[in-house]
N, C-alpha and C positions, 0 to 999 in steps of 0.2 A: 531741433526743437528750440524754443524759447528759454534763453537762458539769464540769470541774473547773479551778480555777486552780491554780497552781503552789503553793500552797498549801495545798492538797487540797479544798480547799472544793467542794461539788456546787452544781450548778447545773442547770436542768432549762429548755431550750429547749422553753415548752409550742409554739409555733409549731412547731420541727421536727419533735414528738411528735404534736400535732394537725393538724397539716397537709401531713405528709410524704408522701401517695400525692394522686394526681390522680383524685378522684373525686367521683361527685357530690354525695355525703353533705356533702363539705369546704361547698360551698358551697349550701348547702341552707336555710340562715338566712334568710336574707332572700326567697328563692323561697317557702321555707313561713309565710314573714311574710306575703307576699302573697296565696298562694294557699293556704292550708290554713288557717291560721290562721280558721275557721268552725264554728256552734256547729248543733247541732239540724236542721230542716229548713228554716229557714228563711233564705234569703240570705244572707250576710255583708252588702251592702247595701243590705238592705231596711229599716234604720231612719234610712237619711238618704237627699235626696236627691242622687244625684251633681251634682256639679260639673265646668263644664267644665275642661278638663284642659289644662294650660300649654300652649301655642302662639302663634305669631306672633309678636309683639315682647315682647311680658312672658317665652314661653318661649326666646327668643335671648337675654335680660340675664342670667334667672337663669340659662340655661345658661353661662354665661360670668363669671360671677359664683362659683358652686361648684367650676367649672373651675379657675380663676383664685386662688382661695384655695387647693387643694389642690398646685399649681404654688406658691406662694406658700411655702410649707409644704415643699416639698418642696426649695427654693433656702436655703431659712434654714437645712437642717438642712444642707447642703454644708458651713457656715461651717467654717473651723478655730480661731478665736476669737471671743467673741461679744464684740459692741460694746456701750457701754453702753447702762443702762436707758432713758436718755430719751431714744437714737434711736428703739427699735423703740416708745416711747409715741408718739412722733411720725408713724411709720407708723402704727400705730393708728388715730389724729385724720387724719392725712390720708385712711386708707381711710374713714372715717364720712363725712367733708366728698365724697369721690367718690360713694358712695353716694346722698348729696342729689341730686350733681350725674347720676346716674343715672337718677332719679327725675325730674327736671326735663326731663331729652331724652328720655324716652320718652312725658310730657306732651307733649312736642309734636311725635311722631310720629319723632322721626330715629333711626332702626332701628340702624342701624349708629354711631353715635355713642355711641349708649346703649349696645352692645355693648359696643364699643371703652369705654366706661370702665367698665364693668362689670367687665370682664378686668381692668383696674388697680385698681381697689375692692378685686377678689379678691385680689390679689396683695399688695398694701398690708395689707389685715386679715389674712392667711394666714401671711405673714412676720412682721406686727408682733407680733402674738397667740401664734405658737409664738417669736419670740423673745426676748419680753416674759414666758413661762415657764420657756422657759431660762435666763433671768438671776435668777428668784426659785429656781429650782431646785440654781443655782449654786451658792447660801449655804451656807454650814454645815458646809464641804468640813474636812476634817482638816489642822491647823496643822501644819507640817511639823517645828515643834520636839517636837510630840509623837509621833514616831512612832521605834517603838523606847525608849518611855520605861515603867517602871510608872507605872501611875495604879489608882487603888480609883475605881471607879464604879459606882451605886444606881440602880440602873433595872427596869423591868418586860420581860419575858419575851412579844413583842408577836405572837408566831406559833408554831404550833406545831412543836417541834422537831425533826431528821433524825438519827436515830440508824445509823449505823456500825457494820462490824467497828472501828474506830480510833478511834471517839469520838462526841460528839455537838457539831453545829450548829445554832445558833437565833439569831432578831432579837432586838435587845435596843434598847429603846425608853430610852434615857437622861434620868433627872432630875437627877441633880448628879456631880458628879463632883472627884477629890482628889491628889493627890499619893500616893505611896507611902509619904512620912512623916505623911502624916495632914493636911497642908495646905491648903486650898481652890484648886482649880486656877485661881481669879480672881487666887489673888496671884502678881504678876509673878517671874518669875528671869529677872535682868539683859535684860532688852525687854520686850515686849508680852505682855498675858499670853496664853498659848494657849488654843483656842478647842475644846473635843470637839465630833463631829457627833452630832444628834441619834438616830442611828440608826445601829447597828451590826450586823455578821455576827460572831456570837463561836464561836470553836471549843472544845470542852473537851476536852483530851488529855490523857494520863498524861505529864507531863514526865519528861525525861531525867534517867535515877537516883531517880525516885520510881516507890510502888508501882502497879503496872498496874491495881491496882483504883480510882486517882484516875483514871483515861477513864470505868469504868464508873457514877463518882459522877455523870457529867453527867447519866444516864439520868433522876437527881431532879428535873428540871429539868420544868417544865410550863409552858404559853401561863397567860398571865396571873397568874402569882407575880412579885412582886416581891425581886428579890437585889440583894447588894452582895457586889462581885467583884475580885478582883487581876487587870488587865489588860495587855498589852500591844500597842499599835496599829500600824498600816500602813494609808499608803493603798490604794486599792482598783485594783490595779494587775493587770492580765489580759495574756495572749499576741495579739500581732497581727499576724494572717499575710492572705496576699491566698485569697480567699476563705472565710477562717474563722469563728468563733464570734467576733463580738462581746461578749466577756464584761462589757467595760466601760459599754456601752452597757445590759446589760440590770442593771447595778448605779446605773445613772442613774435608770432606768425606775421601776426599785425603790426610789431614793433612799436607796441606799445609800452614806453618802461615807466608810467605812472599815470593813476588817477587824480580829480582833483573835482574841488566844489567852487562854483561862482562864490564870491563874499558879497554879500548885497543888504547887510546891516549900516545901520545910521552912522559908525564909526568907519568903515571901510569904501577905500576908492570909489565913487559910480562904476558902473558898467561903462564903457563911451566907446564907438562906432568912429574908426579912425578914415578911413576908407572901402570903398568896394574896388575890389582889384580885379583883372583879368585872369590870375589864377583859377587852377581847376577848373577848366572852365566846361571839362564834361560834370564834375559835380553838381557844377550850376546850372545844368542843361537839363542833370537827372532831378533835380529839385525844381524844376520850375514843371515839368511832367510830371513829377508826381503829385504837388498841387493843385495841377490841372485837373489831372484826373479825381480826386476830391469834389474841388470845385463844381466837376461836370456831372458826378453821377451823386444819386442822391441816397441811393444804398449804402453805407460807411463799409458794411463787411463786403458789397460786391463791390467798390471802390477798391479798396484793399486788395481783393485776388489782382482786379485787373490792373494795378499798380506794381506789385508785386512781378508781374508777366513782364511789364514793360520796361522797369526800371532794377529790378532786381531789390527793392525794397522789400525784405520779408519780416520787415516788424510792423508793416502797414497790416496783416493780413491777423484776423482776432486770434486770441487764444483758443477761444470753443470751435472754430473753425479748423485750428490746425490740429484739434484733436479728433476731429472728424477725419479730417484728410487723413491721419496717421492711423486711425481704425482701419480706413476703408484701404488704405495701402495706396494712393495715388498723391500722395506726398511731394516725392517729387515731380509731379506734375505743375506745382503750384509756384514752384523756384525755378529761378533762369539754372538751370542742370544739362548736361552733357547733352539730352537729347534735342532741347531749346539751338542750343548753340549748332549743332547738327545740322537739323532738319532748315536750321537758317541758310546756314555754309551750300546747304542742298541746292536751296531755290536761290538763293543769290547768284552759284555757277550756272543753274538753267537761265535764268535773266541777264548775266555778264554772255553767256555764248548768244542769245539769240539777238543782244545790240550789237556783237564785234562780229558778227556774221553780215550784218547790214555794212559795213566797210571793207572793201575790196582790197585796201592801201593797208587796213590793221591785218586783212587775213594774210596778206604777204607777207606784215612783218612776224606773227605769231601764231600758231594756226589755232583757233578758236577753243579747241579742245585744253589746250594751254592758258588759255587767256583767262576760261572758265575755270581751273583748276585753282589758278593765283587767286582772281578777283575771289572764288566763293570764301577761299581761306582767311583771305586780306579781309572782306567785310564778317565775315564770321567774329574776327576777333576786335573790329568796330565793335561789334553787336554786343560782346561778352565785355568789351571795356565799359560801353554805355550801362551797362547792367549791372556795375558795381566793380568788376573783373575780381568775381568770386572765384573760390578754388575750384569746383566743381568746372567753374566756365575755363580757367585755365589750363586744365590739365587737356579738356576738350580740344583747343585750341592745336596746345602743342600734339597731341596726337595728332589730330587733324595735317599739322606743318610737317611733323616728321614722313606718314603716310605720303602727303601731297609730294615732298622731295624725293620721296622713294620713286614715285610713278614719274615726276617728271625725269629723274634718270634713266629710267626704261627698265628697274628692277623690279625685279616679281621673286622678291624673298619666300621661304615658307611661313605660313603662320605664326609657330612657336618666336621666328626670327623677328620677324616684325610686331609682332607682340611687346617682347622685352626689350626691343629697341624703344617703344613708345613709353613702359614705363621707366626703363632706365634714362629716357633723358626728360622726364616729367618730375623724375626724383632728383637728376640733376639741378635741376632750376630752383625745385622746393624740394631738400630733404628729408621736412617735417611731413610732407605728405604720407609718408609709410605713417604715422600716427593719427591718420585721419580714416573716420570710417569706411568716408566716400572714395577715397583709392581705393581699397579693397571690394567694395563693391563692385567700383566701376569694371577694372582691369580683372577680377574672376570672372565677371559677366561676360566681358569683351572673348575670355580666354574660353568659357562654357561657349558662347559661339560658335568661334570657329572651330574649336574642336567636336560638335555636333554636327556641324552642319558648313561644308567649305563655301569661305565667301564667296569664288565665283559664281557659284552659282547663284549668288543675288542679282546677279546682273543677266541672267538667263529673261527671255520673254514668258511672264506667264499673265495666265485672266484672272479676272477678278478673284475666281472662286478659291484659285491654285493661289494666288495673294494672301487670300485671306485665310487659308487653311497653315501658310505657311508662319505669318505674324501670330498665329493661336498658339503652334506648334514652338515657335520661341520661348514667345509667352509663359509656357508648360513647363519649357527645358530650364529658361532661368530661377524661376521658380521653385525647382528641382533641385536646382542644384545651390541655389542663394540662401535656402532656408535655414541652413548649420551654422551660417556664418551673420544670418542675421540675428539668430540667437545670440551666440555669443558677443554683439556689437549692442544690441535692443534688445534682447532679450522676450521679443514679439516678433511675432508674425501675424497679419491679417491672411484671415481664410477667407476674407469675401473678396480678396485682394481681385483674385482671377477674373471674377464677375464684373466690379466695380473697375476695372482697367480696360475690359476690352468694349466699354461706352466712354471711358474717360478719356484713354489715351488719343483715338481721332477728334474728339468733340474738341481737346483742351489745343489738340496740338493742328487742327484743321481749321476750328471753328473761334475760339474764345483766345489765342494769341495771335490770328493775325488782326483781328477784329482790333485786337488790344493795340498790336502796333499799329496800325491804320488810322486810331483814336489820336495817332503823336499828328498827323496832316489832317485830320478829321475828325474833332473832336466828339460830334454825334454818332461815330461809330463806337464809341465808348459806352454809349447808354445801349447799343445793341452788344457788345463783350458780356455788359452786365446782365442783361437778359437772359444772355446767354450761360453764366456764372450760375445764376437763381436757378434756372431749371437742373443745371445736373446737381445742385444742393441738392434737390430733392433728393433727386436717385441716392447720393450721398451720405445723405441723412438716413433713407430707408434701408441703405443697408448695413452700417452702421450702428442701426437698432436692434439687429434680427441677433438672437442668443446665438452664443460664441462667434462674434464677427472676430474677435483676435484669440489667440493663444499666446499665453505666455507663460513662459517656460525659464528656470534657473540658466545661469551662463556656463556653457561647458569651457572643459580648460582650450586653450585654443588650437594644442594639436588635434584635442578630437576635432572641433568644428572644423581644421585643414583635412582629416580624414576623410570625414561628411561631405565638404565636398566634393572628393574626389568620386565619393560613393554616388551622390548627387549627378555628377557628369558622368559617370558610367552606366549611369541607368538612361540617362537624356540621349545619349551615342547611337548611331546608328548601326549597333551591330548583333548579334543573334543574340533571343533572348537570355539563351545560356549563359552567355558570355556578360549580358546588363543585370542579369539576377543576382552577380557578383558584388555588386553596389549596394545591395540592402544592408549586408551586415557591418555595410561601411557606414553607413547612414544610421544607421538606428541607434546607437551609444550615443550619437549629437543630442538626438531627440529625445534619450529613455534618462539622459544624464541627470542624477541627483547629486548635490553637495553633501557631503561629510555632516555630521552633526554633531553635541557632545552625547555621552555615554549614558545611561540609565545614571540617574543618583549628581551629575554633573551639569554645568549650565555656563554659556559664553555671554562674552555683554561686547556691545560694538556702539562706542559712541560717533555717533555720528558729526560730521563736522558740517553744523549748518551757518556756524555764524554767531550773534547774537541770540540765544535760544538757548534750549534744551532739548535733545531724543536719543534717548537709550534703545537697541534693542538686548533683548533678555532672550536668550533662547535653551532652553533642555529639550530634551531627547524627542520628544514629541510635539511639544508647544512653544509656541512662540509671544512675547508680550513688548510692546512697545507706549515708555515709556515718555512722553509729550511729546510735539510732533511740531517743535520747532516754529522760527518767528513767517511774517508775512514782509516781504521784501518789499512790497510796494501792490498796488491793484491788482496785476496779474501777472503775479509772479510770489509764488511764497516757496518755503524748505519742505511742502508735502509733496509738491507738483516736480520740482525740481532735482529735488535729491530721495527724501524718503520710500514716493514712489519707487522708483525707478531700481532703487538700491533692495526694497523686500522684494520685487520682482526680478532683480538680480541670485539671489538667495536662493529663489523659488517658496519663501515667506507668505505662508497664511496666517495670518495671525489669530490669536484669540481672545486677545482683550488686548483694547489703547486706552493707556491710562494717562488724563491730561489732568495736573500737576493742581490748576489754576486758571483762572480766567484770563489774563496776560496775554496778548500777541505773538510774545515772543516764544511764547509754549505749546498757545494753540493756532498758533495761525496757517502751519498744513495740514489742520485735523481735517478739515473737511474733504480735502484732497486722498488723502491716508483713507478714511472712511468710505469714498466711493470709488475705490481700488479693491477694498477691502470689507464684503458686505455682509462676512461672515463675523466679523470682530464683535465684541462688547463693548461695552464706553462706559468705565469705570473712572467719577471726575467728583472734582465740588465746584463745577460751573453751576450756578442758579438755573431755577426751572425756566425763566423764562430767556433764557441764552441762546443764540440761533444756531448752535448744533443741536441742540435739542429737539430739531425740528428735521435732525438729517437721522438723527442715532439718538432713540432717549437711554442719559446715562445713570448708573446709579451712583447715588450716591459714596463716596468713599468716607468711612469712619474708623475710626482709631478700634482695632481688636480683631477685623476682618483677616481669613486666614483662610489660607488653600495650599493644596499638593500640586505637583506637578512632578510627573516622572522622578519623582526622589527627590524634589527639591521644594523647601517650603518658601512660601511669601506672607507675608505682612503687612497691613498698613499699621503706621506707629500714631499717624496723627495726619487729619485735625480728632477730637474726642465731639460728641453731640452740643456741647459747650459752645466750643470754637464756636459754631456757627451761628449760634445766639447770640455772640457778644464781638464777631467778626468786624473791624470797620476795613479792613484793608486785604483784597484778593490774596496776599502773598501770606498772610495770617492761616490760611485754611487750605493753605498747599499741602497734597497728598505725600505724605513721606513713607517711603515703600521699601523695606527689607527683606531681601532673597538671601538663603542660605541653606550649604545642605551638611551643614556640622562640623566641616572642615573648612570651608571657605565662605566668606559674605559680602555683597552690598550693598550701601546705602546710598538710597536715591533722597534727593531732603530738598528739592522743588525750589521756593524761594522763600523759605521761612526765616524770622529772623531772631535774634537774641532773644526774645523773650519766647517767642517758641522754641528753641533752644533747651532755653531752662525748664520749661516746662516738660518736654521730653527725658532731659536727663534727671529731674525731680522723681517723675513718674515712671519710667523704665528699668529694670535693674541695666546697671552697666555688663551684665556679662550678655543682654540679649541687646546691644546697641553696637559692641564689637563688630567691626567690620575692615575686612581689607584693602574693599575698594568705598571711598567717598565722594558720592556726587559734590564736589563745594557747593552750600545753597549761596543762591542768589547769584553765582555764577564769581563770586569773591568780592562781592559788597562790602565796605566796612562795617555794615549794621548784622552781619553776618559773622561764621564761621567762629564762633565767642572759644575759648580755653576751656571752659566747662564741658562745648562738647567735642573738641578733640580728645580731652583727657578721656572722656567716657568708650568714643569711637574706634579710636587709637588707628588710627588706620596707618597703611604703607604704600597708599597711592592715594591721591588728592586729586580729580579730574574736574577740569575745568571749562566747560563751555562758555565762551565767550566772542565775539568779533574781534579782526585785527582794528587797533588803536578805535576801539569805540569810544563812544564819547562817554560814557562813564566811566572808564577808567578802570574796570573789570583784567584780573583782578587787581584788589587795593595793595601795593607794595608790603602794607605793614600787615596784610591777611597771609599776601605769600610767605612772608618772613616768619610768622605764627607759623605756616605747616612743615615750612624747612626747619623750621627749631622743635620741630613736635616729632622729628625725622621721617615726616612723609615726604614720599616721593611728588612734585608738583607735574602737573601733567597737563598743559596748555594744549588747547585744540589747533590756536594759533600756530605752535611750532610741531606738535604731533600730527594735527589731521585729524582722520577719524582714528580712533584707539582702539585697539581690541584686547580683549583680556579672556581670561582661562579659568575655572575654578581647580582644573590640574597643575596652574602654577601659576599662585597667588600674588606673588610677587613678579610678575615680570608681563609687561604691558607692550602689545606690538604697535608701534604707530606709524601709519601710510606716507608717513612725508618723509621715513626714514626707509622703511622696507622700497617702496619705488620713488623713492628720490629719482631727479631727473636735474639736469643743470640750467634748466631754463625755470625752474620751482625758486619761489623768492624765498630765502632762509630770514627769517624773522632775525636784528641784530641783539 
């Protein structure tokens, strides 16, 4: 899905785009590596002869040995700091030295010996190798004196750029870099001198009081020109909530160790265009195609699909579109994903054997079956480079390589063998991929496969009928078996998924990608893609409409969802029904799984980390209330669509009233999003009557005396009073201030009111009913804010803070936080907690996500 930091920046989860529906196509890579992947009429292998196929004690070490490194791999990425370089070198050398000693006990027959350190080999090289990359990965990170500073930096333009209604975004590959007064950033100011990363995300926006046609100057901008640019940095600092978008993780991936903004004020360097260089020169290839296609078609949103096909751009493609695709479950249809890369690798080897078969002199020197094997691999990973060489295309790739070197040796391993050979050397190359959805998907798919149904026999001749009985029957099995696990990753599943894929999958992948590719030689084939686009919208749309196109469902813990699937592929199996009836009671806890709640009389609160903003949820025993719904990031992208969704659907969260705070952006800018997630909820606000959510949800009013039960626990609104709104001149004036408590624990949410609401509250309130344990800071820690009067009244023992890292207000104000730490509250920054959670079973102690799943690639705020 479309992702944004609090800094507007887009991000594009090709795993959640590519892998979002449970189906067979997802994991079809490495099945049609095995079994399709065949040229002509003659065998796939008939030019060598097979090999026997691992067993007995050679196939128990290296099972345990692949195993064992991917465990290995998967323990190192838990760490919350990485230790130094020359432990994981030492793991290293120890896993080499096991490995000998591997090799020696299966010389002398001891099976289980050899086993046994074969699993520690793996483990030893799995940890040492992913953490021996995570510490060279480490380098480069952004000096912390520089951030927030100007700097002039000269660097080349290393990808092609994302243009915006708000601006444009692109990589910028840095070669020097300066001071703002023109100085060499090597020379020291009073310490060390600061260090820029080699690789940056820069934004180009119209700054505040300049003219709005400096946003549209970014659009000059192209892959492979070299500029020298007025900067300003930030670490690369993302939201982190318990089940969300790892944003930070996939700025790791990408070796990204800072953001930063054009400076395009009357005081600051110009932009200037130093040269256009020969660099990147497939970026400039996918850029000047993707323009094209623009240019050619006159539909912006069928533009986008068939741009997206060809170049692997998946920000070209709208938002209301990819929530279509992601109802109707053909999602990854729409991104260059495993089965794109495939079905290419497919017809490339049928098109490489039937030219090297016209050559007499080529078939002597390599017999065409070979020729076809290399070329379809070798252009596949053209294909996946041209297309961005996303993860999804990568991993396809290397299975594909792995698989192809297999057959060109003449081995015919067992499935399970060749299975974990493809993931353990796909986790070798990335071993952040075990963190990625899309692994998961892929390789259970891959593994539901062949374990259903043995790859050879995809290479048997069958007709149409037996074809197509056969692609239904995957279809059903992946399905089957992907459903526990897409829970707990999305916490949805489309039910129309099965319908809307077995029109989608041949039209997209027959009809509307090669149309697309044909469009890059032929440009008027592009206006026939698009054609083609527009009509299965329809179907798209239609069924996308029909009541309950998805389910969704709370996220199970993840051993159930590993249960479920097993339950899943036992039921898909081809074996007596007695024996697949076995699978139900394995499957159904995935799907029946409820989260924990608190207790009659009790109530949890989970601040959410959106950023700039404000959203609480409040939950007791039965009900749920979510308290403002966070800022709008930019046109299409705000904290409802992004995180809040995503996060009460995580829960399994029906809510029953969203309480928005104030008219402010930063409050209500995912209500709308929240709202139509959510159609059951109230809209309890002091937005004006004529506010355009008023027009999604009409709200009632909130006034000062309102008061309701909830499972043992009462609420309050304290303020605004019928006053307020009479004599209101400013939104933050008539912010809804809302007290939860159930006699033993309390707290107060207090929106963005300021001193003089304040006073007025603690004039009018007895201090014994303003007591609370946990205090929202209003205003988010404004100076015009948080006054003496009403800490003294509040007394609180947690102070929580929603705010953005280093926003441009300055949130909170130094001398606010100094007030809560001398008033002995605990201060509780979103910045360096995350999303927060708190207990009214234990009032004093706040769990926060950046601490409970720390991870060493997470930027610790200094």
């Amino acid at each position: 899905m479309h992702r944004k930091d609090v800094s507007g920046e887009t991000h594009t989860s090709r795993d959640s785009k590519a892998n979002n529906a449970p189906l067979s196509a997802i994991g079809e890579g490495l099945q049609h590596g095995v079994g399709k992947l065949r040229v002509g009429r003659v065998s796939r292998v008939a030019w060598a002869k097979p090999r026997a196929p691992a067993a007995g004690m050679a196939g128990s070490w290296f099972f345990a040995l692949m195993g064992g490194s991917l465990a290995g791999v998967a323990l190192q990425l838990q760490q919350a700091q990485l230790w130094r370089g020359w432990v994981y070198a030492v793991l290293l050398c120890s896993g080499l030295a096991a490995l000998a000693c591997v090799r020696w006990l299966a010389g002398r027959g001891s099976k289980g010996a050899a086993t046994a350190a074969a699993l520690a080999c793996g483990l030893l090289l799995g940890g040492g190798q992913a953490g021996g990359r995570a510490a060279l990965h480490a380098q480069g990170v952004l000096d912390p004196a520089l951030e927030g500073v100007d700097l002039q930096v000269v660097g080349v333009v290393s990808r092609m750029p994302q243009h915006g209604g708000t601006g444009t975004r692109f990589l910028f590959d840095v070669e020097s870099a300066r001071w703002a007064d023109g100085r060499d950033v090597r020379d020291t100011r009073d310490g060390p001198s600061p260090k820029v990363p080699a690789r940056l995300t820069l934004g180009w926006y119209a700054d505040r009081g300049a003219d709005a046609s400096a946003a549209d100057a970014g659009r000059a901008v192209h892959a492979g020109e070299r500029w020298r640019l007025a900067v300003r940095l930030k670490a690369p600092h993302g939201s982190l909530n318990p089940h969300g978008f790892d944003s930070e993780l996939w700025w790791w991936v990408q070796g990204i160790r800072a953001h930063g903004q054009v400076r395009t004020g009357p005081r600051d360097l110009p932009p200037e265009r130093l040269a256009a260089t020969w660099r990147h020169p497939v970026e400039r290839a996918r850029e000047a195609v993707r323009d094209a296609v623009f240019g050619h078609v006159a539909d912006r949103r069928a533009a986008g699909v068939v741009a997206a096909l060809v170049t692997g751009d998946q920000g070209a493609i709208d938002r209301g579109d990819w929530d279509v695709f992601r109802a109707t479950g053909v999602a990854h249809l729409m991104a260059i994903s495993g089965l794109h890369v495939t079905m290419f690798a497919w017809l490339a080897a049928h098109a490489v054997a039937a030219a090297w078969r016209r050559s007499g002199r080529l078939m002597r020197w390599l017999p065409a079956q070979r020729a076809a094997l290399l070329g379809g691999v070798a252009l596949a990973a053209l294909y996946a480079l041209f297309s961005g060489w996303g993860v999804p295309s990568q991993r396809t790739v290397w299975m594909l390589a792995a698989v192809g070197l297999l057959r060109l040796s003449g081995r015919r391993w067992p499935w399970p063998h060749v299975w974990l050979l493809a993931a353990a050397l796909v986790v070798a190359i990335d071993p952040w991929a075990l963190m990625q959805a899309g692994f998961w998907l892929s390789f259970v798919a891959v593994g539901v496969l062949f374990a259903s149904e043995p790859p050879m026999q995809a290479i048997q001749p069958q007709g149409g009928r037996s074809r197509l009985l056969r692609m239904l029957r995957e279809q059903w099995v992946i399905t089957l078996a992907l459903t526990p696990l897409s829970l707990l990753l999305f916490q949805q599943v489309s039910l129309v998924g099965f319908l809307a894929n077995a029109v989608a999958i041949p039209w997209v992948t027959l009809v509307v990608t090669p149309l697309s590719m044909l469009g890059v030689l032929a440009p008027p084939a592009w206006t026939l893609a698009a054609w083609a686009v527009q009509g299965l919208a329809v179907l798209l749309q239609w069924c996308a409409a029909l009541p309950h196109a998805t389910l969704s469902m709370a996220a199970p813990p993840w051993w159930m969802a590993g249960v479920g699937v097993a339950g899943g592929m036992l039921l898909a199996m081809r074996l007596p029904w007695t024996v697949r009836a076995l699978g139900l009671p394995l499957l159904l806890p995935a799907l029946l799984w409820e989260p924990a709640r608190p207790a009659a009389g009790e109530f949890e609160l989970l601040a959410a980390d959106i950023g700039q903003g404000n959203a609480v949820l409040v939950r007791t025993a039965t009900h749920s209330l979510l308290y403002d719904a966070g800022p709008r990031y930019s046109l299409d992208s705000d904290a409802g669509d992004r995180v809040l969704v995503p996060l009460l659907r995580a829960f399994g969260e029906r809510l029953h009233t969203l309480v928005l705070s104030h008219r402010d952006t930063d409050h209500v800018g995912g209500a709308a999003a929240v709202l139509a997630a959510q159609p059951q909820a109230a809209l309890l606000s002091s937005i004006e009557a004529g506010h355009p959510l008023q027009a999604l949800r009409p709200a009632r009013r909130c006034e000062a005396g309102q008061r309701w039960t909830w499972d043992g626990v009462d609420f309050e609104i304290l303020h605004p009073g019928e006053s307020d709104y009479r004599y209101f001149t400013r939104p933050n004036a008539v912010s809804c201030v809302l007290r939860v408590g159930n006699g033993r624990a309390a707290v107060l949410l207090a929106g963005d009111i300021g001193r003089l609401e304040e006073f007025g509250i603690v004039s009018r309130i007895a201090a014994a009913r303003l007591r609370a344990d946990v205090l929202l800071v209003p205003h988010h820690g404004s100076r015009s804010s948080s006054s003496t009067a009403l800490l003294a009244a509040v007394q609180p023992r947690i102070a929580l803070v929603q705010a953005g890292y280093r926003n441009r207000f300055g949130h909170p104000a130094p001398e606010v936080a100094a007030r809560y730490r001398d008033a002995g509250a605990r201060l509780v920054e979103s910045t360096r907690c995350g999303a927060a959670r708190w207990s009214s079973l234990a009032p004093g102690e706040v769990d926060c996500e950046r601490e409970s799943g720390a991870r060493y690639w997470h930027h610790r705020v200094p």
